[in-house]
N, C-alpha and C positions, 0 to 999 in steps of 0.2 A: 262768192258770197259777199253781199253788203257790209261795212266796218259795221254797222247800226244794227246789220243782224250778229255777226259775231260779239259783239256787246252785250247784246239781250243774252246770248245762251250763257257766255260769262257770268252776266249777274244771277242767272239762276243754277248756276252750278252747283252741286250739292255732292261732288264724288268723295270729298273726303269727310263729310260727313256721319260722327261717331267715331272718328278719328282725331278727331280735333278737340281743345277740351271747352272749346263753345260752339253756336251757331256759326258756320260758313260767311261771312259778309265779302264777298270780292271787293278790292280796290283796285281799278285800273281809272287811268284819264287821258283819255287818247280822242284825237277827232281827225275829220278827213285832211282838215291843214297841217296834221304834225310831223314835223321837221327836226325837230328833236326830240329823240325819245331816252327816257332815262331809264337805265332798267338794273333794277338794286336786287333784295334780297326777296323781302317779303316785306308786308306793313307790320308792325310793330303796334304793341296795343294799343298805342294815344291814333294811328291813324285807322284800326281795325273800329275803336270807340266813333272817333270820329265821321269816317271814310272818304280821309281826302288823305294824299299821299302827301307825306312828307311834310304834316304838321307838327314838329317836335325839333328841339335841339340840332338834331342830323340835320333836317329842312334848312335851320336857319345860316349852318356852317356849308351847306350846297351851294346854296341862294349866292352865299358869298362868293364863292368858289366862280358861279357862272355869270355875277356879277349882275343880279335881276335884284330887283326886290319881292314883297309878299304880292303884292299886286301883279305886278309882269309877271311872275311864274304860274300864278293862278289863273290871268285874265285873258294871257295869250294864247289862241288855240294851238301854234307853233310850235308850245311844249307839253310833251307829255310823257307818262309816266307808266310802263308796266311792269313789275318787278319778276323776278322768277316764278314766284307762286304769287297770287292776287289774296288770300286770304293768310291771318296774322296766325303762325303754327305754333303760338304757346311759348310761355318763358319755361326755361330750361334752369332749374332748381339749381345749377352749379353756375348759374349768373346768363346773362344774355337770352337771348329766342332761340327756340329750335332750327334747325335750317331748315330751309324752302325743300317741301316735300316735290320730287324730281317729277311726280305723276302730273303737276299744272304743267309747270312746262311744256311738256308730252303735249298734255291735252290741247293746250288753248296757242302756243307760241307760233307757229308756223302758222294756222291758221289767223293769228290777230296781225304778225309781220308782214301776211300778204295784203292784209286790208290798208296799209300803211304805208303805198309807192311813194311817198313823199318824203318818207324820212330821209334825213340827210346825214345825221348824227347819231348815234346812240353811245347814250355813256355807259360804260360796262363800270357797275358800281359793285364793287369787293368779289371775289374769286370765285362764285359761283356763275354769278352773271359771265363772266370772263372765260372760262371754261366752259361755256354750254354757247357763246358766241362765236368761240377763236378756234377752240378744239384744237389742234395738236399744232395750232400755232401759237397756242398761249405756253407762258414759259414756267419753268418748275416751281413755282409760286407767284403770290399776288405780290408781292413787292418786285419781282422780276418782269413779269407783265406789263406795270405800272411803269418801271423805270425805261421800257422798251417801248412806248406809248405812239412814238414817230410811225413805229412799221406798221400800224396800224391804223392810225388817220391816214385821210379825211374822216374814215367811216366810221371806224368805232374811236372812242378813246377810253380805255380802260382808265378807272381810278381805286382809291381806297373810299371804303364807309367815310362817310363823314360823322359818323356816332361816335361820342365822348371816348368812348373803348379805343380811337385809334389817334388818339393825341399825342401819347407817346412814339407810336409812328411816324405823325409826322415833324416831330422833332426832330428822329432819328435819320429824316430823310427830308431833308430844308429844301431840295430840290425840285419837288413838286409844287408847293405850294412858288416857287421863283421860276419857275421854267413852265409845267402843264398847265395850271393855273390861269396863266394871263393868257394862254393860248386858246384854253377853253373858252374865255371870259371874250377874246377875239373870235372865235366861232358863233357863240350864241349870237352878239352883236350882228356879225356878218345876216345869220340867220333870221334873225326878229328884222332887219332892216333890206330882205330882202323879198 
């Protein structure tokens, strides 16, 4: 099946529907050139409102991280973005968003990964992404994952959110942002100039 038709069925997806506490909006951004695929949680109300991934705060501390600006992560088809779940699963009254209901995944991952032989990279972005990629090669949490990042490039590189919620992390852990960081920041480059 064509990337163009498994997109279509994506955006009219409607399975969690009555489960969610709005309208279904899918966000994914992916084309036949993409080479790097980012792939997070879920969108988050500002890109659910919007529907473009990774318009808010998180975006702008990514951006950083991979060393692009708003233009280059938007303009290039090279990068793209599909999270666990494609649609935003509601804030969670004890602070943050609900996690990505397991059933997108299911539905739509294998099926959009195969429309996507180009990708070269995919960022495993916070512990869900990481464990539905690594499977019983991911390590007994997301900080362990993360810190173990080598055994798992070229292909994947596991990270932490870049949402304000993880700034204390990465305080806690200076080595990411001085060691994964520039390496990532060295992959994308390889990749956009390849």
């Amino acid at each position: 099946m064509s990337l163009s038709a498994v997109l279509e069925d994506i955006a009219a997806c409607r399975a969690c529907a009555g489960e969610l506490p709005h309208e279904p909006r899918p966000v994914v951004r992916v084309s036949p050139q993409t080479r790097l695929l980012i792939c997070g949680q879920a969108p988050g109300r500002r890109v659910h409102e919007s529907g473009l991934p990774f318009t808010d705060p998180s975006g702008d501390r990514l951006r950083t991280w991979m060393g692009v600006d708003y233009e280059t992560f938007y303009g290039r088809p090279e990068i793209g973005v599909a999270a666990m779940a494609f649609c935003f699963p509601g804030a969670d009254p004890k602070g943050g968003d609900y996690p990505p209901p397991p059933r997108c995944a299911q539905l739509w991952r294998p099926r959009l990964l195969a429309s996507l032989p180009q990708a070269k990279l995919t960022l495993l972005v916070g512990g869900y992404a990481q464990q539905w990629a690594l499977g019983p090669r991911a390590k007994a949490n997301m900080t362990e994952t993360v810190r173990a990042w080598r055994e798992y490039a070229p292909r994947f590189l596991p990270m932490p959110h870049p949402s304000w919620r993880n700034t204390g992390w990465l305080k806690r852990n200076p080595w990411f942002e001085a060691e994964t960081a520039p390496y990532l920041r060295q992959r994308v480059l390889e990749i956009l100039n390849s």
